[in-house]
N, CA, C and O atoms as a MOPAC input file, in Angstrom:
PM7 MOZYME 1SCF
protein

 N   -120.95900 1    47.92900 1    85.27800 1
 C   -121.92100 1    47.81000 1    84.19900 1
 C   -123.26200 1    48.32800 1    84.71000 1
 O   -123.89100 1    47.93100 1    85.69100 1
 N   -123.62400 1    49.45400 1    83.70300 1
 C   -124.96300 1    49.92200 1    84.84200 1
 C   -126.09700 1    48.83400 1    83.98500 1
 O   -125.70400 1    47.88200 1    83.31000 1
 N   -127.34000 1    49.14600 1    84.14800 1
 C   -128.46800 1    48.54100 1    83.41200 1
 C   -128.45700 1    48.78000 1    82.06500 1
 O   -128.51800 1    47.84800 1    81.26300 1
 N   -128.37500 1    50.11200 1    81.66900 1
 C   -128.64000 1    50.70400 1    79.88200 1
 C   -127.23800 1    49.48200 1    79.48200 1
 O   -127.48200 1    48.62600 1    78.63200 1
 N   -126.59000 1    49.49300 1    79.79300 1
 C   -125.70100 1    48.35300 1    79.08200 1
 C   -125.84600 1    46.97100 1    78.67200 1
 O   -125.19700 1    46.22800 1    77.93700 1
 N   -127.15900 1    46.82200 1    79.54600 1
 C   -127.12700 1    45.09400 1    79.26500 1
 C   -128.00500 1    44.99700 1    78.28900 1
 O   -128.95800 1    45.74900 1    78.08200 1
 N   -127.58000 1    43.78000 1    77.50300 1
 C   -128.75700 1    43.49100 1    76.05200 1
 C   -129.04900 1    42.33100 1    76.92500 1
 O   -128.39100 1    41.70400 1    77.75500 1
 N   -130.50600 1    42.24100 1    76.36600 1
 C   -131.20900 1    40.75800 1    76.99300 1
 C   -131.59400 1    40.08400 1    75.43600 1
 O   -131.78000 1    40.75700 1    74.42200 1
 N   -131.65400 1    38.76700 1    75.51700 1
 C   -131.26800 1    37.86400 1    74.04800 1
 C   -132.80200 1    37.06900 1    74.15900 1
 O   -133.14500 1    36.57700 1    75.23400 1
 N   -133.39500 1    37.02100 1    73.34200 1
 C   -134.77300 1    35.85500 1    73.99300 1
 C   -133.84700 1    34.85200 1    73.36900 1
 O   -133.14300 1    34.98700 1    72.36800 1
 N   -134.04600 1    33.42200 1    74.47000 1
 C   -133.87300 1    32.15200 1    73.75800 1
 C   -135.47800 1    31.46500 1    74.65700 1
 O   -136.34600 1    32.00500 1    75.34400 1
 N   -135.21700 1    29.93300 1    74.14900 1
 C   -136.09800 1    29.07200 1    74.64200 1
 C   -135.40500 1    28.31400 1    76.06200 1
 O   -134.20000 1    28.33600 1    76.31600 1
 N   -136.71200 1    27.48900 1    77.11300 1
 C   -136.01600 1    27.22800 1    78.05300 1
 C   -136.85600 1    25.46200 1    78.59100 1
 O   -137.94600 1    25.38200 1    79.15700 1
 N   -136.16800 1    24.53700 1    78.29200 1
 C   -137.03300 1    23.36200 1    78.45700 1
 C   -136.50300 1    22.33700 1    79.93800 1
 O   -135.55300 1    21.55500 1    79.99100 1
 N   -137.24100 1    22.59900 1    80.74300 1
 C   -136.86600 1    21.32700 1    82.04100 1
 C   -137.99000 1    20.43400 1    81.89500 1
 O   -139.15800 1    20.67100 1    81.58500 1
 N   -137.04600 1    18.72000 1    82.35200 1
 C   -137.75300 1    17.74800 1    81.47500 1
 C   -137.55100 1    16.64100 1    83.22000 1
 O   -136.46900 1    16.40600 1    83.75700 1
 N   -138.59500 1    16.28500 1    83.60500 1
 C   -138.54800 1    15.32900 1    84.66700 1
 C   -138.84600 1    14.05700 1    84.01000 1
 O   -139.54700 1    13.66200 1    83.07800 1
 N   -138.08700 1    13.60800 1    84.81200 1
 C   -138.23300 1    11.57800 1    84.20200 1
 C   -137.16400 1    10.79200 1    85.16300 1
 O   -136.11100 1    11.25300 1    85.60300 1
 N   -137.78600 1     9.29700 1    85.40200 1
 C   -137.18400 1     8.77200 1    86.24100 1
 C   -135.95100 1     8.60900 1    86.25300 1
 O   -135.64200 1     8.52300 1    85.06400 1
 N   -134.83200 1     8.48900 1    87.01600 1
 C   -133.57600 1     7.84100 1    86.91200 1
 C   -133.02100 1     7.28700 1    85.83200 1
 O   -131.96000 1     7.69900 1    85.36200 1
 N   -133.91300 1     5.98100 1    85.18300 1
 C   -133.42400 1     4.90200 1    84.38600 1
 C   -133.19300 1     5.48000 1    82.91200 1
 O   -132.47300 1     4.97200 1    82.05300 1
 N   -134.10800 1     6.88900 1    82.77600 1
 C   -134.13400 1     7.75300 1    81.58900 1
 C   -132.66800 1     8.89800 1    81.83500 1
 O   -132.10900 1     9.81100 1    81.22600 1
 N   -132.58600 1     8.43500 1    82.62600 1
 C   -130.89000 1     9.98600 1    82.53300 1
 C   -130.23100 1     9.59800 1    81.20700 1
 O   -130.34300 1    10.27400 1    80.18500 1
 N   -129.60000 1     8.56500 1    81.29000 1
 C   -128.63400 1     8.13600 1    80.37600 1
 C   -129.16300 1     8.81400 1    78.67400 1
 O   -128.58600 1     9.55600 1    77.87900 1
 N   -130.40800 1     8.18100 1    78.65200 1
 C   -130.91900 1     8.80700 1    77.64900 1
 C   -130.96400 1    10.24100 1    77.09900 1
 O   -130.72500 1    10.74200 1    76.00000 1
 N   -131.42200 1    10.77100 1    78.46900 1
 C   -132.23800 1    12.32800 1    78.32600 1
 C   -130.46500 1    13.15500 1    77.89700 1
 O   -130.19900 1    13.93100 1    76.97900 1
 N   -129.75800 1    12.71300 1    78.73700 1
 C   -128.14800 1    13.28900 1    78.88200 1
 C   -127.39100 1    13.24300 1    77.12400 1
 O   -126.80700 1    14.15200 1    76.53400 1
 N   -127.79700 1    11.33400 1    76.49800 1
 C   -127.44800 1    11.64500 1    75.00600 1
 C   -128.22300 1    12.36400 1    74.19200 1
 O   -127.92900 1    12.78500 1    73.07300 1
 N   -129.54700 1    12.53400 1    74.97600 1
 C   -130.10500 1    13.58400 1    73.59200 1
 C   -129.58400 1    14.74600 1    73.40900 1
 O   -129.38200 1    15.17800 1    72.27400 1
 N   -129.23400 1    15.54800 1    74.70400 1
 C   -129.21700 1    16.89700 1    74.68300 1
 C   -127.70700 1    17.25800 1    74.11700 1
 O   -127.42100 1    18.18300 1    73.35700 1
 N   -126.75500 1    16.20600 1    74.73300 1
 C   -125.51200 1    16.34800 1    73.79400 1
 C   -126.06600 1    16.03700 1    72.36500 1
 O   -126.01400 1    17.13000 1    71.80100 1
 N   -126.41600 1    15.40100 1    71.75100 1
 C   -126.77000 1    15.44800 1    70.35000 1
 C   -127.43300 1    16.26600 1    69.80800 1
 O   -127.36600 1    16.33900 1    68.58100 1
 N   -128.39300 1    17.25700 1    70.62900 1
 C   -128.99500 1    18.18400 1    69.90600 1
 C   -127.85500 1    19.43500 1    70.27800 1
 O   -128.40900 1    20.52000 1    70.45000 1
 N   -126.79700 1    19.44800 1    70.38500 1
 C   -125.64500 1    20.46800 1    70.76600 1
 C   -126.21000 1    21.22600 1    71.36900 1
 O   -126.01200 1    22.30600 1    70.81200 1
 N   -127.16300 1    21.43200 1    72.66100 1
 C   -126.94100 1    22.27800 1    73.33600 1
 C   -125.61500 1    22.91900 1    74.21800 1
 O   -124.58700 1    22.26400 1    74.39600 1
 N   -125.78200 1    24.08700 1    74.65600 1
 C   -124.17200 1    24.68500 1    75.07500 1
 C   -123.83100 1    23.78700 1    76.52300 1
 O   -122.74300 1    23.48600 1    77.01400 1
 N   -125.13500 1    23.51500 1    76.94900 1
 C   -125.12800 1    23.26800 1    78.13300 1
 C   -126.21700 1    22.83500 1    79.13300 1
 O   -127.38200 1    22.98100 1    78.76400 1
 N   -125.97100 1    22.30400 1    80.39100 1
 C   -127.47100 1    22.34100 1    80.66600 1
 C   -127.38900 1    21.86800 1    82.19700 1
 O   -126.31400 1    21.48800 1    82.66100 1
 N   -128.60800 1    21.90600 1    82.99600 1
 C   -128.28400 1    22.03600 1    84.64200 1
 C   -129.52300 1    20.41500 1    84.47500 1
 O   -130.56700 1    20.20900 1    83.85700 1
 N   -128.43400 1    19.39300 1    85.63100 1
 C   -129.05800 1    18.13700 1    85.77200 1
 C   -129.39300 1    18.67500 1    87.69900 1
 O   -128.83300 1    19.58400 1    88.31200 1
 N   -130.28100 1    17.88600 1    88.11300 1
 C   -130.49000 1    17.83700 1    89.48700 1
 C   -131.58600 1    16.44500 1    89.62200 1
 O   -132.77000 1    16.24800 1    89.34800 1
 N   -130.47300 1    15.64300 1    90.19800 1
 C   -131.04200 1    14.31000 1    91.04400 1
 C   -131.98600 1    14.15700 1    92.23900 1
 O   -132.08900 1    14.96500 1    93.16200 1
 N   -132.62700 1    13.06900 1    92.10500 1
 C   -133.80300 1    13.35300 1    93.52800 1
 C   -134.22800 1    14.18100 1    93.64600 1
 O   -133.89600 1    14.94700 1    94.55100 1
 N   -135.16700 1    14.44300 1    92.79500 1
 C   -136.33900 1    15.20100 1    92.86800 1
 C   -137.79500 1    14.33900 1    93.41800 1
 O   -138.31800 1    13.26800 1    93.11000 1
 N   -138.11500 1    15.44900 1    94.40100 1
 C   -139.17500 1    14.51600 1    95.40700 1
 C   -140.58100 1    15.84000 1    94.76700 1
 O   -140.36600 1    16.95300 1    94.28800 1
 N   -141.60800 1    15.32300 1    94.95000 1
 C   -142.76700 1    16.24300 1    94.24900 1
 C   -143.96500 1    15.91900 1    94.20100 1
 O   -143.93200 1    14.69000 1    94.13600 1
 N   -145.50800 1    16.39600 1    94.18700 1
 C   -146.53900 1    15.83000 1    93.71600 1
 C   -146.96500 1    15.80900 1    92.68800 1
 O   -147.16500 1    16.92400 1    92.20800 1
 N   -147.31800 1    14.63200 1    91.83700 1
 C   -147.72000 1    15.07100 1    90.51300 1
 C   -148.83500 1    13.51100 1    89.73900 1
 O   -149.40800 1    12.68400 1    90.44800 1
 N   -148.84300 1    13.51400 1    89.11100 1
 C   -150.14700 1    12.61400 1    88.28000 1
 C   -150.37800 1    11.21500 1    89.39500 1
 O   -151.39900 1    10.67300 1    89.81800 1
 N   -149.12000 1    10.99300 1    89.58600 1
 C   -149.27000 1     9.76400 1    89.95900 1
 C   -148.98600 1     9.74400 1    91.86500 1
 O   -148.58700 1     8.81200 1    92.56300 1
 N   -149.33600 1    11.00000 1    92.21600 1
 C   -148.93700 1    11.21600 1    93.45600 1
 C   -147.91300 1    11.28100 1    93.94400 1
 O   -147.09500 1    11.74000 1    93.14700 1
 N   -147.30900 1    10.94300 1    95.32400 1
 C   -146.16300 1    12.15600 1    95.43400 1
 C   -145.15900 1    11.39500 1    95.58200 1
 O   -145.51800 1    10.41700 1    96.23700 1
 N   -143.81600 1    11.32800 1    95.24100 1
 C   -142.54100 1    10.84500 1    94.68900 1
 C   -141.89200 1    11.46200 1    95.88500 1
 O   -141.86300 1    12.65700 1    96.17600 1
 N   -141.34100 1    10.38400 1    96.57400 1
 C   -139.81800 1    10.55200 1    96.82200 1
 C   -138.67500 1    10.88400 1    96.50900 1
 O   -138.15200 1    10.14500 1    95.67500 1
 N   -137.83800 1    12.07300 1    97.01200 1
 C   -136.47400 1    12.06400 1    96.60100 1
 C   -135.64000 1    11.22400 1    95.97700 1
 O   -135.22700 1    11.07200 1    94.82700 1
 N   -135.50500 1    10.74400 1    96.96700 1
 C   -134.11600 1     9.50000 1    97.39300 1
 C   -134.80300 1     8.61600 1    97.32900 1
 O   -135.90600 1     9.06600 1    97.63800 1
 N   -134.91700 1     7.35300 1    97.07200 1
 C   -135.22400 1     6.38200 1    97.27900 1
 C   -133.79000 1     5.21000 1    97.93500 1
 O   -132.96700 1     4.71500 1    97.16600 1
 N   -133.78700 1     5.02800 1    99.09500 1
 C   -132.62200 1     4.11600 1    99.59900 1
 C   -132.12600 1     2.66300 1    98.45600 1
 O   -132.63600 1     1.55900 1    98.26700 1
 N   -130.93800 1     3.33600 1    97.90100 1
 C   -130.20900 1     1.84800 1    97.23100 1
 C   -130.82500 1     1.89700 1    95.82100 1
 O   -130.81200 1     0.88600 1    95.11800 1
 N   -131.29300 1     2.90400 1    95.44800 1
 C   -132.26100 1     2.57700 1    93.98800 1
 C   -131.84400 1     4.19200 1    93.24400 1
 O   -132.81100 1     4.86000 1    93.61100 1
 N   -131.15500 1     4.91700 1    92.61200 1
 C   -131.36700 1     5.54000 1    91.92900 1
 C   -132.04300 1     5.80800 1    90.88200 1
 O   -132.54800 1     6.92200 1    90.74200 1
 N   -132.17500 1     4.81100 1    89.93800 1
 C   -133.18400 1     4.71600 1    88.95600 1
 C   -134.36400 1     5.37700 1    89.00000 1
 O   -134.73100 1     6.34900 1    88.33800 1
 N   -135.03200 1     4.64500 1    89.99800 1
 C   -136.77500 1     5.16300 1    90.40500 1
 C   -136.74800 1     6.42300 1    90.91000 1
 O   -137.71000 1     7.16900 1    91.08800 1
 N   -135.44200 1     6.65100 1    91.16100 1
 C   -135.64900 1     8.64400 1    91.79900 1
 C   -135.96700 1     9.34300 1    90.48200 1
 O   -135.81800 1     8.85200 1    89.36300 1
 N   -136.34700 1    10.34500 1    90.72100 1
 C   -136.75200 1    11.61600 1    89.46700 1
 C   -135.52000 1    12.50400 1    89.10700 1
 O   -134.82900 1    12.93600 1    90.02900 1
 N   -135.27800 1    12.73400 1    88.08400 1
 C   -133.64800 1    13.93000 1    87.79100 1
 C   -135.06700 1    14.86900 1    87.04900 1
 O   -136.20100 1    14.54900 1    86.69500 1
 N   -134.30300 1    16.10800 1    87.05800 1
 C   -134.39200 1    17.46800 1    86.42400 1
 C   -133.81900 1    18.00200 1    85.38300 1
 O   -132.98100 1    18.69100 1    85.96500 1
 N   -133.69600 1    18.14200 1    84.57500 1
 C   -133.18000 1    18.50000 1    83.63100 1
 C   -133.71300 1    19.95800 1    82.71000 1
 O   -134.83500 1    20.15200 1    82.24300 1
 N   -132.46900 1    20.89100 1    82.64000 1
 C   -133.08900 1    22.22800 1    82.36400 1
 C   -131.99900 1    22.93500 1    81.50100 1
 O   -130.92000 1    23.41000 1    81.85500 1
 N   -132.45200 1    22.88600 1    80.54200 1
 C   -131.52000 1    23.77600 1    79.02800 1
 C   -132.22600 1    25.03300 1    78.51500 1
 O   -133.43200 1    25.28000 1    78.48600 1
 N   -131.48600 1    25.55400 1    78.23200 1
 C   -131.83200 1    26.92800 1    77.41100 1
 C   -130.87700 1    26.74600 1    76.00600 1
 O   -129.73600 1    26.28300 1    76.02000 1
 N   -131.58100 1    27.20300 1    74.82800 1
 C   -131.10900 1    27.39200 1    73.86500 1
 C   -132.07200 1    27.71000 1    72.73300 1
 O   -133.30000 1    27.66800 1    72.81900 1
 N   -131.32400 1    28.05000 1    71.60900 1
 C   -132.92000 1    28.51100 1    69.93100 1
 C   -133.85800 1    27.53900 1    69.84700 1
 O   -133.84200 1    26.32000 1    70.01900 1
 N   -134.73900 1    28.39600 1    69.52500 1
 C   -136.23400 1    27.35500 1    69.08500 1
 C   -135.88700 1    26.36300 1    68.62800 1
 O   -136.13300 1    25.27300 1    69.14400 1
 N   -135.35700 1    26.49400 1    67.75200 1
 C   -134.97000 1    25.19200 1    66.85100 1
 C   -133.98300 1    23.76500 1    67.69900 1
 O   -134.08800 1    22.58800 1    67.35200 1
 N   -133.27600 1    24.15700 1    68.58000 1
 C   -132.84200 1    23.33600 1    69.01900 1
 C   -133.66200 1    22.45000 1    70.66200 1
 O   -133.54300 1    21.27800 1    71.01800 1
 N   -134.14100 1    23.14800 1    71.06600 1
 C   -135.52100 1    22.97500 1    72.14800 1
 C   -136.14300 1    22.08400 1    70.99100 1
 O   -136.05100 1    20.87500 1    70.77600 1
 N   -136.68500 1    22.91200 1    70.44500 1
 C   -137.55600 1    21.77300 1    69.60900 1
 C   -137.33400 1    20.23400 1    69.28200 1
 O   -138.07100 1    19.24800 1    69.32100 1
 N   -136.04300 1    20.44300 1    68.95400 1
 C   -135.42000 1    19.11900 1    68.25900 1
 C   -135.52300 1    17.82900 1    69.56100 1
 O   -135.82400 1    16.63600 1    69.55600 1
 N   -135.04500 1    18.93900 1    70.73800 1
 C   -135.01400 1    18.19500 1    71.90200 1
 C   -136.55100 1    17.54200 1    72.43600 1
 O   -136.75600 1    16.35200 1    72.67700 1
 N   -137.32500 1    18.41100 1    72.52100 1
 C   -138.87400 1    17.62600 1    72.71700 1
 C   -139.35900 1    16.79500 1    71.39900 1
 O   -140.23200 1    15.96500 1    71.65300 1
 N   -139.16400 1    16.83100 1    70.75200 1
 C   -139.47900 1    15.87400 1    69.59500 1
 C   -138.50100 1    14.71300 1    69.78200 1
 O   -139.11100 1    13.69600 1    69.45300 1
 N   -137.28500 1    14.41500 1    70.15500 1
 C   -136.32700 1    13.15400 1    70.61800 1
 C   -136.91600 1    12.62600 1    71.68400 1
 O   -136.95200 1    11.40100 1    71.79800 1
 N   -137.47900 1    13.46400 1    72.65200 1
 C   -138.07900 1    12.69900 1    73.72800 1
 C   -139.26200 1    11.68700 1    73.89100 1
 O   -139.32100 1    10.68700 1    74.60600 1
 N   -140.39300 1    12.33300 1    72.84600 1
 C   -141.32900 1    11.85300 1    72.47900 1
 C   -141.42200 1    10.35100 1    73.00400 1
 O   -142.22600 1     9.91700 1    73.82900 1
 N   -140.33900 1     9.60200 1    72.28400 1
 C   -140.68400 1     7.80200 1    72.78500 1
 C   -140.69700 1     7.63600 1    74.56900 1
 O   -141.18200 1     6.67100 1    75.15900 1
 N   -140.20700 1     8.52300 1    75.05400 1
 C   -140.04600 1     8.52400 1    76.27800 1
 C   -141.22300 1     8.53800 1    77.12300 1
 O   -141.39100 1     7.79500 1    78.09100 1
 N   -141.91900 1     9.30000 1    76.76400 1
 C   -142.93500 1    10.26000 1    77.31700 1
 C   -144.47400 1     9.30200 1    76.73300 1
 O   -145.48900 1     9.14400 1    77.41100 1
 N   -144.25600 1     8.80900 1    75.40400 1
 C   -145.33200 1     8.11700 1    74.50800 1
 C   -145.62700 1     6.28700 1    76.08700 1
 O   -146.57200 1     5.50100 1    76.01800 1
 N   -144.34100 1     6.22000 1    77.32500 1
 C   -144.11800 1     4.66800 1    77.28400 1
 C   -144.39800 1     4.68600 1    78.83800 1
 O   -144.98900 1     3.85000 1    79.52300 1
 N   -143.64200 1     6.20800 1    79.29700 1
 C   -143.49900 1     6.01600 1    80.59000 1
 C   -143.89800 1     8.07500 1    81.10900 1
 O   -144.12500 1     9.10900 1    80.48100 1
 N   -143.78900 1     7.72300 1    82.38200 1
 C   -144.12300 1     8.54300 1    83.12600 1
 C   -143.08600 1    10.22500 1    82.80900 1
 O   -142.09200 1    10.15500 1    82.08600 1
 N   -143.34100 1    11.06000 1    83.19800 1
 C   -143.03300 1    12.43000 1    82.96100 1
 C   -143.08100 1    13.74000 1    82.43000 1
 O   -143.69200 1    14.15800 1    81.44700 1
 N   -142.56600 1    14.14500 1    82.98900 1
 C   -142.93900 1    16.06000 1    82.23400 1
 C   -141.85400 1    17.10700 1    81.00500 1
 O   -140.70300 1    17.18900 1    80.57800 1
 N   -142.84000 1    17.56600 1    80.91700 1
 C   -141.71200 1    18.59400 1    79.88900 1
 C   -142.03500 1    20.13900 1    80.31200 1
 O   -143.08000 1    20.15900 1    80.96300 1
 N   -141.67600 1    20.96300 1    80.20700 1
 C   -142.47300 1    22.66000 1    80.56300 1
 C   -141.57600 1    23.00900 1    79.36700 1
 O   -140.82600 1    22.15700 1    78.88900 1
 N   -141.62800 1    23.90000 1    79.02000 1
 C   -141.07500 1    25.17500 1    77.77100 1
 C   -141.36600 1    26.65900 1    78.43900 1
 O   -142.46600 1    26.95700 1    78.90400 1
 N   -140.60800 1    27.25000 1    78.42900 1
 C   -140.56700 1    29.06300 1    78.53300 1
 C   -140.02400 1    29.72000 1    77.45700 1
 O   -139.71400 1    29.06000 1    76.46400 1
 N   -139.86500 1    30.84900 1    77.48400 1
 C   -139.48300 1    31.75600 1    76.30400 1
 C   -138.41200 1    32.58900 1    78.07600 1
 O   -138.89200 1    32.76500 1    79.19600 1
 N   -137.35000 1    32.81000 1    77.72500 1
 C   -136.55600 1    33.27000 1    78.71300 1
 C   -135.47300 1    34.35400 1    78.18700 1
 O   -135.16500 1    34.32800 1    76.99600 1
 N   -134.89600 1    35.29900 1    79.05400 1
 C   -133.95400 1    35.86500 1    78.15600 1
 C   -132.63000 1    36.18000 1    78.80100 1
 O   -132.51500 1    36.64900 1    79.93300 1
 N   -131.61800 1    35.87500 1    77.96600 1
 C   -130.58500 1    35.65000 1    78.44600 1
 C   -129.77900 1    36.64500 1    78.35000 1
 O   -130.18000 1    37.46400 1    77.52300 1
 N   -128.34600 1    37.05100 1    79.08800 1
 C   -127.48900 1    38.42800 1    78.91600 1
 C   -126.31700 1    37.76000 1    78.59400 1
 O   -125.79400 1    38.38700 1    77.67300 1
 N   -125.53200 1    36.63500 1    78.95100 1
 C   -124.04300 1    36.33600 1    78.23400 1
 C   -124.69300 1    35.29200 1    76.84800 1
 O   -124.65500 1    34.06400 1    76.78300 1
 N   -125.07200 1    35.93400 1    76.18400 1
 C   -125.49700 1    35.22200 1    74.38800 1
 C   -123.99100 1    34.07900 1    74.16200 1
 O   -124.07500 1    32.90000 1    73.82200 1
 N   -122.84200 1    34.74500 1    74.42600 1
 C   -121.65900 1    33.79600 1    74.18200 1
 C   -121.92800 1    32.63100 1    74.66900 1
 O   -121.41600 1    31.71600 1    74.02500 1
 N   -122.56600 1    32.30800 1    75.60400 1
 C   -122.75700 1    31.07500 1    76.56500 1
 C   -123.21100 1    30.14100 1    75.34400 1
 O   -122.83000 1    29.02400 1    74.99700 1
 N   -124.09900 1    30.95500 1    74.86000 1
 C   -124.98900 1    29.42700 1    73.65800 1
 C   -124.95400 1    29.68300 1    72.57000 1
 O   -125.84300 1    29.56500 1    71.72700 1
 N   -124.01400 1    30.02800 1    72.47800 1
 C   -123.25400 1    29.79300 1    71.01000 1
 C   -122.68500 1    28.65400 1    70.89100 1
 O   -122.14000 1    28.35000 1    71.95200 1
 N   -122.54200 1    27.78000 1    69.98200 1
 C   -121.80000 1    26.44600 1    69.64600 1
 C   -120.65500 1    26.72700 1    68.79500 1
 O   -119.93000 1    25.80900 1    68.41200 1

């Protein structure tokens, strides 16, 4: 496949940090907003508002930080930061948004 072959697709692209105790949550939203799919990553260690976070925390998953990072249409990103809202309105964490572009389009199709 040389380059002139590939189509690039814009979709949207949202990674969402929040403690541990929020996975369960963050995990039913995104199945409910049917995304195709989406990349989780545990223990996340970092500096940020509240200074700097540990990975791992020994014996406690909860209080560790997960990652969470989907791509899919405006409309469905959207749906997803607007579900989060109570989350974010109570307790600690982030959201980012990109505009990204993708080459297997089949992937996020539902």
């Amino acid at each position: 496949m040389t380059a002139q072959n590939i189509s690039f697709h814009p979709m949207k692209r949202i990674e969402i940090i929040v403690k541990g105790e929020k996975e369960s949550f963050v995990r039913d939203l995104l199945d409910q907003a049917e995304v195709s799919g989406y990349t989780l990553i545990r223990d996340i260690a970092g500096m940020g508002h509240h200074g700097f976070h540990e990975g791992r925390l020994l014996f406690n998953e909860t209080a560790s930080l997960v990652l969470f990072m989907a791509v899919g249409p405006q409309s469905i990103i959207q749906s997803i930061a607007e579900g989060l809202r109570p989350i974010f309105e109570k307790n600690s964490g982030v959201m980012f948004f990109s505009t990204v572009e993708v080459v297997r389009m089949d992937y996020f199709d539902r």
